[in-house]
VOGU-3710 file (C-alpha; in Angstrom, 3 decimals, decimal comma):
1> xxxxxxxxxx> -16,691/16,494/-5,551  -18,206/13,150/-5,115  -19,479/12,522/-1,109  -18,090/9,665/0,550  -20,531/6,775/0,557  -20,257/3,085/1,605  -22,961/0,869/-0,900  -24,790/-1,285/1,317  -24,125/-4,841/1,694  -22,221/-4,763/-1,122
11> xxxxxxxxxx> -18,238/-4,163/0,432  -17,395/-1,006/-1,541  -16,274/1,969/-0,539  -16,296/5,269/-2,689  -15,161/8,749/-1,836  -12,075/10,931/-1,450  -9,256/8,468/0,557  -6,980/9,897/3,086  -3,495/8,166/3,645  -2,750/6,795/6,669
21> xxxxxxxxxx> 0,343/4,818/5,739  1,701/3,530/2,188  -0,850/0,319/2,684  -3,457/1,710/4,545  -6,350/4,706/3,505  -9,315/5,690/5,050  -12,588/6,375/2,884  -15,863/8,005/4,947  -14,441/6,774/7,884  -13,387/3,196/7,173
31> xxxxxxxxxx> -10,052/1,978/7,187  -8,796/0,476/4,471  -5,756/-1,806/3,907  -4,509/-2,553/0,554  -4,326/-5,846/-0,131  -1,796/-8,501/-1,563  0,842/-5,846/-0,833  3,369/-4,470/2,297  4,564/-1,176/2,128  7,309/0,316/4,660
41> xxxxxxxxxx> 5,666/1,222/7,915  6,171/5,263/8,319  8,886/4,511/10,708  10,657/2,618/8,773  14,167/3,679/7,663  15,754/2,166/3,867  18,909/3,232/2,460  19,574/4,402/-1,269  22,137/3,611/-3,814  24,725/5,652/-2,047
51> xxxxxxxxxx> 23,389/4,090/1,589  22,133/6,845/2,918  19,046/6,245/5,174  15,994/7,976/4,462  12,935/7,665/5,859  11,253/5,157/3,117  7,561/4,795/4,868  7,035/8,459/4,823  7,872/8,475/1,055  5,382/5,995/0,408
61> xxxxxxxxxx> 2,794/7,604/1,873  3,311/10,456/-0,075  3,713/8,868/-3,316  0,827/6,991/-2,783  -1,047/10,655/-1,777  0,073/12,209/-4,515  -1,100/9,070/-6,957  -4,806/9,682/-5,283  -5,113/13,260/-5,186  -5,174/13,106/-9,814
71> xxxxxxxxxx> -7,621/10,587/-9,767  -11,059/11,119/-7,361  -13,078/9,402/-6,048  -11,249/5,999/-5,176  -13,150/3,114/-5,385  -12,447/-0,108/-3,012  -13,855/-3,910/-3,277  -13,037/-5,123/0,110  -12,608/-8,776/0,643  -12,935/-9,270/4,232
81> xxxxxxxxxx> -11,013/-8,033/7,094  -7,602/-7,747/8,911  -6,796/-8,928/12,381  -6,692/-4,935/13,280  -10,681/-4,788/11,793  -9,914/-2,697/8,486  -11,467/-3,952/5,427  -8,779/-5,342/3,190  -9,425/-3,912/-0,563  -8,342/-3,688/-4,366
91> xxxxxxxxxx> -8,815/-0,380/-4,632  -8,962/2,059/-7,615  -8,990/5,466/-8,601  -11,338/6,755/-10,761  -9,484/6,300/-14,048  -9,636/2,910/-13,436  -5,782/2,536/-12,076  -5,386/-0,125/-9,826  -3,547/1,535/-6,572  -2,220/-1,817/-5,566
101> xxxxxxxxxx> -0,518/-2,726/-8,579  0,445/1,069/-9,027  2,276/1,195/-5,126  4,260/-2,547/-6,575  5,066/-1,121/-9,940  6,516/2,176/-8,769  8,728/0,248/-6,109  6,324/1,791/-2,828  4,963/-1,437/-1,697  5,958/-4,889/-2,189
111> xxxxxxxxxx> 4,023/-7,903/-3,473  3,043/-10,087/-0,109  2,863/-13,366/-2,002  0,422/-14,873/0,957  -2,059/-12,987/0,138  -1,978/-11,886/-3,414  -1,080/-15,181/-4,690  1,500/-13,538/-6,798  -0,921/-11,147/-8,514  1,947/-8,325/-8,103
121> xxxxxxxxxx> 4,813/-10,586/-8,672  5,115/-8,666/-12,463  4,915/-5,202/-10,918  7,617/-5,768/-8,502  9,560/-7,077/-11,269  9,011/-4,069/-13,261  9,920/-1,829/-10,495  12,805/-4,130/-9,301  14,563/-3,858/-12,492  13,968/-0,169/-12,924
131> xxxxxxxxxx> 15,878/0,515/-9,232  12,429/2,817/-7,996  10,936/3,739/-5,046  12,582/0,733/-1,945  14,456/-0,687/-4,912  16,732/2,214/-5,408  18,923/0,779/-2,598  18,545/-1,593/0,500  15,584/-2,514/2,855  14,439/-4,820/5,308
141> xxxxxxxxxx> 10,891/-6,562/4,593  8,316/-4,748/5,883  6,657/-7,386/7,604  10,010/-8,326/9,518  10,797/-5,114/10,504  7,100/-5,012/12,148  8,110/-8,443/13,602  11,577/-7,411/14,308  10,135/-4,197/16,155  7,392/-6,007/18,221
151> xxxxxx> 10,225/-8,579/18,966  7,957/-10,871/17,500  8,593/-14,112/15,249  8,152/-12,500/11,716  5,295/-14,462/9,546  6,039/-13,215/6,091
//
């Protein structure tokens, strides 16, 4: 097993990430927040094909888990940080996957256009057309259904 480290002064992180939401992972302490992408918050309810509600956050999180856990150490390249003080990363396991584009492509997380500049606007094509993961059915945005639960004026 490789320890957790952080390289100094140069904004990566490396060691074994734990999931905190389908967006957000934690390496040696550090939170981490995927970026150019929006998953369902763990809250958050979608409906399938059949429109049935199921709990779509918490299946993100565990698809995203389960991506990690074949794959160790992850690797992240922050770029700065959020409003909430987590670094905001491309991250990557150490096969070289890129866990953004992976949570896109397998329908998990959507591309957040603001920030990515479209760089998962292919993935969520791919997974779009394939009906996975949030695709399989209906779902609100997950940045308006933050908004909408705050009671806030979304900003997506």
């Amino acid at each position: 097993m490789v320890p957790s480290s952080v390289a100094a002064g140069a904004n990566q992180f490396i060691g074994r990430a734990s999931v905190i939401d389908g967006d957000t992972i934690e390496i040696a302490g550090q939170r981490i927040r995927l970026n150019g992408i929006d998953a369902p918050e763990s809250w958050q309810a979608c409906r399938d094909a059949a429109g049935r509600p199921y709990r779509c956050g918490k299946d993100a999180a565990f698809a995203l888990d389960e991506f990690l856990s074949k794959s160790r150490p992850i690797r992240c390249v922050g770029h700065g940080k959020d409003r909430y003080r987590r670094v905001v990363a491309d991250c990557f396991r150490a096969d070289g996957q890129s866990v953004n584009s992976w949570l896109v492509r397998q329908g998990w997380a959507i591309d957040w256009p603001r920030y990515s500049k479209g760089a998962f606007q292919d993935d969520q094509v791919a997974a779009q057309t394939a009906d996975l993961g949030i695709w399989r059915g209906t779902f609100e945005v997950p940045c308006k259904a933050r908004a909408a639960r705050l009671k806030r004026r979304s900003a997506c």
